[in-house]
C-alpha positions in Angstrom: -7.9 -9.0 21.4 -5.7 -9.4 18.4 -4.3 -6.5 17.0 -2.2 -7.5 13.7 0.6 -5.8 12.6 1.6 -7.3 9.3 0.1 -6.7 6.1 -2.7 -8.2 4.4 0.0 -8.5 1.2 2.3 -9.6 3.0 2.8 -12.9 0.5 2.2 -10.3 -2.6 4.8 -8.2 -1.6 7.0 -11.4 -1.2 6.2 -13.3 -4.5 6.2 -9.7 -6.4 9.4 -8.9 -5.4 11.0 -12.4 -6.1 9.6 -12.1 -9.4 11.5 -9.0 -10.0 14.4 -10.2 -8.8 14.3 -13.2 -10.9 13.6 -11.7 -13.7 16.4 -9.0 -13.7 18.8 -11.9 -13.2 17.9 -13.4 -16.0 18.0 -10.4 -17.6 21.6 -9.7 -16.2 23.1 -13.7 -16.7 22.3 -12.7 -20.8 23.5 -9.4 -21.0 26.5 -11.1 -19.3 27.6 -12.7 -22.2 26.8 -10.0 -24.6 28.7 -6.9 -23.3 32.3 -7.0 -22.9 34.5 -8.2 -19.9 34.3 -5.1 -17.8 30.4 -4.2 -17.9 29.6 -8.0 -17.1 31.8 -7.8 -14.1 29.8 -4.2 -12.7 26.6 -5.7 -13.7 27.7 -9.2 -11.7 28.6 -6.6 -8.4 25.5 -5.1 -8.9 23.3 -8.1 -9.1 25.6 -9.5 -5.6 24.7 -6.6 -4.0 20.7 -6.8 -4.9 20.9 -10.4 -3.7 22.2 -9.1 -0.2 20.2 -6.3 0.7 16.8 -8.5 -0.6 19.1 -11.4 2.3 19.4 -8.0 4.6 15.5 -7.1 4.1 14.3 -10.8 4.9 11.9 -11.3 1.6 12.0 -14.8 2.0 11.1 -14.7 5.9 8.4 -12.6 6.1 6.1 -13.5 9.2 2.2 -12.5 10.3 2.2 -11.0 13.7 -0.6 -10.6 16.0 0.0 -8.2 19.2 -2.0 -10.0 21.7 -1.9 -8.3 25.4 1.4 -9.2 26.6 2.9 -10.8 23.7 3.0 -11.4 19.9 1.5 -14.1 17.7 4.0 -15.2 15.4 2.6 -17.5 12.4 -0.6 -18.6 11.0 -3.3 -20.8 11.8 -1.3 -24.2 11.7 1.9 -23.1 13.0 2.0 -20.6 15.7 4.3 -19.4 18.4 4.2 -16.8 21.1 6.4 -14.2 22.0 6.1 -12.4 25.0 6.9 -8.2 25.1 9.6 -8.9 28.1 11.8 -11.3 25.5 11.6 -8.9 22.7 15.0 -6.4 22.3 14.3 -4.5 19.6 12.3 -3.3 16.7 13.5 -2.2 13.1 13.5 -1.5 9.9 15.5 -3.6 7.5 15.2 -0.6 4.5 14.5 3.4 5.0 10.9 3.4 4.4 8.0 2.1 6.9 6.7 0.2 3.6 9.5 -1.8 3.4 10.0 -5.1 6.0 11.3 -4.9 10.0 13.5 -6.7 11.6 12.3 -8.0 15.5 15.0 -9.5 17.8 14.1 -11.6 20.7 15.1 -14.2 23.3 14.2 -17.5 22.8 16.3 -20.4 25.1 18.7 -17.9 26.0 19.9 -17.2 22.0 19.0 -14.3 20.5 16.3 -15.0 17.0 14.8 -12.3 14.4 11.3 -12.4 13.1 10.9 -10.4 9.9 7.5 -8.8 8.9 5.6 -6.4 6.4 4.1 -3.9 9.0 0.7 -2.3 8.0 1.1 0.8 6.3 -1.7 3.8 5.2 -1.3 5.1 1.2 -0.5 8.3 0.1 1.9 9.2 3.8 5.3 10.7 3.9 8.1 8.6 3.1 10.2 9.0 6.6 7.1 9.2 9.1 6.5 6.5 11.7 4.3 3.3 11.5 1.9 3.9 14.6 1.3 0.3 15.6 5.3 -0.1 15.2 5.5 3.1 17.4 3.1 1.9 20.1 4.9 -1.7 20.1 8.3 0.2 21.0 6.7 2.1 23.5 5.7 -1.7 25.0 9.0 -3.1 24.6 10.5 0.2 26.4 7.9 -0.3 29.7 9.2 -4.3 30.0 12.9 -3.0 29.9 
């Protein structure tokens, strides 16, 4: 039984939100050169600071993850690797919201690796509440511990 965890948009939400951010940098590297010295340098910081919380968030290395029994598909149907619940140290988020990627720490050959994912989220639910697969996953990782 394979119970995933990521989100069917997972590449959507990844190639929107590139998009985005491409396009306000381009945006930004012209309005560079047409507002004076001080207002290029904020909106430089700004666009820095963009670039590392989308680094922080891990757009670019978003995973699909299947929960199997006793460990977690990582990949897709050509390249897959498992991860078993007694390797994993923690689960979370990379942003405030659940909508937003997570951040999964685990053991592989003794060094410590992240997995980033989109978890699967319901429409329309309070912004702070808790993802119940995510929930049920740390409740796993707390039993092997």
């Amino acid at each position: 039984m394979n119970n995933k965890l990521s989100s069917d948009f997972t590449k959507v939400f990844q190639i929107a939100v590139i998009v985005k951010f491409i396009t306000l940098s381009i945006v930004c590297f012209i309005l560079l050169f047409i507002f004076d010295f001080k207002t290029s340098l904020v909106m430089l910081t700004l666009l820095i600071i963009c670039f590392f919380i989308l680094r922080n968030m891990g757009i670019t290395k978003l995973k699909t993850v299947y929960w199997d029994e006793k460990s977690l598909i990582i990949g897709s149907f050509n390249s897959k690797f498992l991860i078993p619940i007694a390797d994993i140290k923690d689960v979370k988020r990379t942003f405030l919201f659940d909508d937003f990627p997570f951040k999964m720490k685990y053991i592989k050959s003794g060094k410590i690796e992240k997995v980033y994912f989109l978890p699967k989220s319901k429409f329309f639910k309070g912004f702070f509440s808790g993802n119940e697969h995510i929930e049920a996953l740390k409740q796993e990782i707390e039993k092997y511990k």
